[in-house]
C-alpha positions as CSV (number, residue, x, y, z in Angstrom):
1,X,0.0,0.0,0.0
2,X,1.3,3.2,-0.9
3,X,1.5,6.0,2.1
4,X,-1.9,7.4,1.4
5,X,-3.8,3.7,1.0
6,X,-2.1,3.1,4.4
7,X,-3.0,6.1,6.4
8,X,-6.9,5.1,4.9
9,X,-6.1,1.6,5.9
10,X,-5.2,3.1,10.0
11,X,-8.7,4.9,9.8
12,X,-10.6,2.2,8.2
13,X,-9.6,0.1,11.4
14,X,-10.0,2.6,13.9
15,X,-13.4,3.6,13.0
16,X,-14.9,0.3,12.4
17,X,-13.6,-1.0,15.6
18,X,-15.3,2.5,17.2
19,X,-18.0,1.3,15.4
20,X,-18.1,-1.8,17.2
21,X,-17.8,-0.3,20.5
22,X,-20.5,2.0,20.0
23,X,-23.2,-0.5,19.4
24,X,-21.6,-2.9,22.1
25,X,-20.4,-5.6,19.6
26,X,-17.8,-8.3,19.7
27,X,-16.7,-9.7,16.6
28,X,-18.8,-12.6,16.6
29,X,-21.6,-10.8,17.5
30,X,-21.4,-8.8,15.1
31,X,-20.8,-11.1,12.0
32,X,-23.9,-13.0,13.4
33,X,-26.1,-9.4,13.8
34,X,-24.6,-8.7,10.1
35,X,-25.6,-12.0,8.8
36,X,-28.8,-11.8,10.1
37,X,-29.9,-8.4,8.6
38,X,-28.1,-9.3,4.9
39,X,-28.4,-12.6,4.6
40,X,-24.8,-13.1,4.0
41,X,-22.6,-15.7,5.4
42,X,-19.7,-14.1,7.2
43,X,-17.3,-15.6,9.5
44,X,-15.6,-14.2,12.6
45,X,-12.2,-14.5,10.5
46,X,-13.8,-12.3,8.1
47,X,-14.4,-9.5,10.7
48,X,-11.2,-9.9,12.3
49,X,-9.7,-9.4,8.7
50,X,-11.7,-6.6,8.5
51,X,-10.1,-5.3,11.7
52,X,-6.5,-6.0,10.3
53,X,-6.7,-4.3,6.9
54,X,-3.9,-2.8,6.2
55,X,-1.8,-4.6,8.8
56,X,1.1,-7.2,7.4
57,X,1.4,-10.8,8.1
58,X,3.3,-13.9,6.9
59,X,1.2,-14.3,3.8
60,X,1.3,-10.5,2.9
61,X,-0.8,-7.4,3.5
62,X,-3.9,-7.3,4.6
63,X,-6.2,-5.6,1.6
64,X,-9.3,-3.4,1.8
65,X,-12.6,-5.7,2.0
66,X,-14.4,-5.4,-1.8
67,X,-16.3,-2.6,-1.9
68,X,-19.8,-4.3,-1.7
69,X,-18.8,-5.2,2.0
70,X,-17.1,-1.8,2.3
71,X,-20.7,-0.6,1.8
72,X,-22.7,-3.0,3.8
73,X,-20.3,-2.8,6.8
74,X,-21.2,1.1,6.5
75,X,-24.6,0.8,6.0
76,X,-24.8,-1.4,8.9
77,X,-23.3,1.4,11.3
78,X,-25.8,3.9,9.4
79,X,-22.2,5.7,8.2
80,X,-20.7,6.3,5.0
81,X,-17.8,4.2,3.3
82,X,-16.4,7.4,3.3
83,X,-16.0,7.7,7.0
84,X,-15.1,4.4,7.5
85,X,-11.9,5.5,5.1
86,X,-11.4,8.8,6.1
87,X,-12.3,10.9,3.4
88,X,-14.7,12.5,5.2
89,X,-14.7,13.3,9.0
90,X,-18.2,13.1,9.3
91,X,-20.2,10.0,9.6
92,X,-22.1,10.9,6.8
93,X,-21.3,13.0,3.6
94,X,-25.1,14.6,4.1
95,X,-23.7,16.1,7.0
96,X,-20.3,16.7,6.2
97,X,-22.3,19.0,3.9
98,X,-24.5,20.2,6.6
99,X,-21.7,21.2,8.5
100,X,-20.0,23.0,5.4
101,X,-23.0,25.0,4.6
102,X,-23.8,26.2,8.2
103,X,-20.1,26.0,9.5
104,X,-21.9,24.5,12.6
105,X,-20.6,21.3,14.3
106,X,-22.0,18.2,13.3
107,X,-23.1,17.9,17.1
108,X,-25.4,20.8,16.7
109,X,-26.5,19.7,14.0
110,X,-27.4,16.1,15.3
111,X,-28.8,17.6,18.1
112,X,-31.4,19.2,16.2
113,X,-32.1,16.1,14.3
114,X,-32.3,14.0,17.2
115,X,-35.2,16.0,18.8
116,X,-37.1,16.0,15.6
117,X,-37.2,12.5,14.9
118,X,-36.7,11.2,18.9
119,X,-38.7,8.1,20.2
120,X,-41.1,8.8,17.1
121,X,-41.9,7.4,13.6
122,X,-45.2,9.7,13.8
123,X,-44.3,12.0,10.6
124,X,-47.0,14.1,12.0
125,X,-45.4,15.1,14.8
126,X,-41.7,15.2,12.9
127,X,-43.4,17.9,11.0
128,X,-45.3,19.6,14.2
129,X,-41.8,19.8,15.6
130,X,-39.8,21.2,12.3
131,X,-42.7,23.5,12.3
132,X,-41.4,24.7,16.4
133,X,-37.8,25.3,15.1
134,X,-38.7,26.7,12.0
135,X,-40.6,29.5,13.8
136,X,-38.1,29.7,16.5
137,X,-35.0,30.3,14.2
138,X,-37.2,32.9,11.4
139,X,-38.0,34.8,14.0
140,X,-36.5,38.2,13.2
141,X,-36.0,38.3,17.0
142,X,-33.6,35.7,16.5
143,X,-30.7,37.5,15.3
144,X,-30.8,40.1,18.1
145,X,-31.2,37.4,20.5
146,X,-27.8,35.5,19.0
147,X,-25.6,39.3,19.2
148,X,-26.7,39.1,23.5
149,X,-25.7,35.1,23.4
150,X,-22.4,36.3,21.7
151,X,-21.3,39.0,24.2
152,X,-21.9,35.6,26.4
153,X,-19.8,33.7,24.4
154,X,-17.0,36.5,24.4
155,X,-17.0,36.8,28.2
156,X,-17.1,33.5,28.8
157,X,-13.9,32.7,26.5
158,X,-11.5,36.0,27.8
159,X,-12.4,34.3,31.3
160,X,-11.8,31.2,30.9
161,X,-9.0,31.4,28.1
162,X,-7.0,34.7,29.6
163,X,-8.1,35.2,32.9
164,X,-5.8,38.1,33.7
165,X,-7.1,40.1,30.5
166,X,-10.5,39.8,32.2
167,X,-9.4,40.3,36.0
168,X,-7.7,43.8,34.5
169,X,-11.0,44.7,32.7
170,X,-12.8,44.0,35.5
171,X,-10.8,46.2,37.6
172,X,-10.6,49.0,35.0
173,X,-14.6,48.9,35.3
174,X,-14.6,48.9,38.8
175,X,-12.2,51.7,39.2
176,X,-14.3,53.8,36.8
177,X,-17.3,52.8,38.8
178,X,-15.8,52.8,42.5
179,X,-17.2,49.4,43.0
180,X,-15.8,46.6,43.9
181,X,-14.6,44.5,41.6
182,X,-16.5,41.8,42.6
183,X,-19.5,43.5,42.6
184,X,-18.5,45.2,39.3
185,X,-18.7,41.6,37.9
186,X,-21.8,40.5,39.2
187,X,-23.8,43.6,37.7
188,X,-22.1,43.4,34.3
189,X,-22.7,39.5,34.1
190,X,-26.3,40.1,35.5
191,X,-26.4,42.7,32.9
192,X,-25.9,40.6,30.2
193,X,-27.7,37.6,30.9
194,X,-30.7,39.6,31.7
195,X,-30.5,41.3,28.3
196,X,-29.9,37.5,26.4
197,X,-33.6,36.6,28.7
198,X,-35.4,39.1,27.5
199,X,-34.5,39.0,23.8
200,X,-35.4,35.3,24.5
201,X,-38.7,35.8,25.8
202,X,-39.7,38.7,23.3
203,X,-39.1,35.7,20.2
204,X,-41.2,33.3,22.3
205,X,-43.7,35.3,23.0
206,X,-44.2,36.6,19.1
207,X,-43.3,33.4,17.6
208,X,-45.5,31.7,19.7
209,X,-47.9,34.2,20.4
210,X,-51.1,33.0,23.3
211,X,-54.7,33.2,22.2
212,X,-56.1,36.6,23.6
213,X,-59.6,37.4,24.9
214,X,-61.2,40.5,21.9
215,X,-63.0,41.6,25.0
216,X,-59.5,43.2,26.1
């Protein structure tokens, strides 16, 4: 295998053994749980092949599985051949996509997912809950509520990443203020989070909006 093959061949065993230990499976049971749902006729020396690809041994190198297995071993997991071989870092090219077109991580975005389609194959209520988020993120209260979550953000990182930038702020503040700095801390923090609550409750309340008596 040439440098490139090989480095595929080190993923390839990596993630399929992650695979594995994700869904709580030894090699035999999961050659038997693979069998079962293909109809094929695997051995455990077939998955511990699979586990070995790339590796050498008396007989020679250990080649890639063909790429119909390739493709059922991925299907199996619910992943794409190309995660199993590391062209994509992603478990699926749908969401390597995802994540390229919203720049968010693939967690967030799975997060999301998960809540639509969670302990339900109703596509009723999939859709009643797309319907929630759709609402939530048009909102046009929903960009001034992420500019108060980012001041968040940008606190939270200068403390926790340069804690002496922030202490000096803090103190600048407090000197301008004669507070303590403490204190000085607490309001500007209070300050903030109060602002990021009530941009939050101003896009509940209109994207959401309650039933109101016309007698008012």
């Amino acid at each position: 295998m040439n440098d490139i093959t090989q480095q595929n061949a080190t993923i390839w065993r990596e993630r399929l053994k992650q695979c594995m230990e994700e869904r709580g499976l030894t090699q035999l049971s999961f050659v038997s749980q693979l069998n079962k749902q293909y109809l094929t006729r695997y051995h455990q020396k077939d998955v511990s092949r699979w586990l070995n690809t790339g590796n050498r041994t008396a007989s020679g190198e250990i080649g890639f599985p063909k790429y119909e297995t390739m493709a059922m071993i991925a299907d199996f997991f619910g992943v794409d051949v190309g995660y199993l071989t590391g062209e994509t870092s992603e478990r699926t090219f749908d969401m390597s996509q995802a994540c390229a077109y919203t720049g968010l991580h693939s967690d967030s975005i799975e997060a999301v997912r998960h809540w639509i389609f969670q302990n339900t194959s109703d596509p009723i209520m999939q859709r009643y809950r797309i319907e929630t988020l759709n609402k939530f993120l048009s909102s046009p209260r929903f960009a001034e509520l992420l500019a108060k979550l980012m001041t968040l953000q940008e606190m939270s990182t200068i403390w926790n990443n340069e804690p002496d930038k922030f202490g000096t702020l803090m103190t600048t503040l407090a000197d301008d203020s004669d507070l303590p700095t403490g204190f000085t801390l607490e309001l500007i923090t209070g300050a903030f989070f109060g602002l990021a609550s009530e941009s939050f409750s101003q896009l509940v309340r209109e994207a959401y909006p309650t039933p109101r008596n016309n007698a008012d």
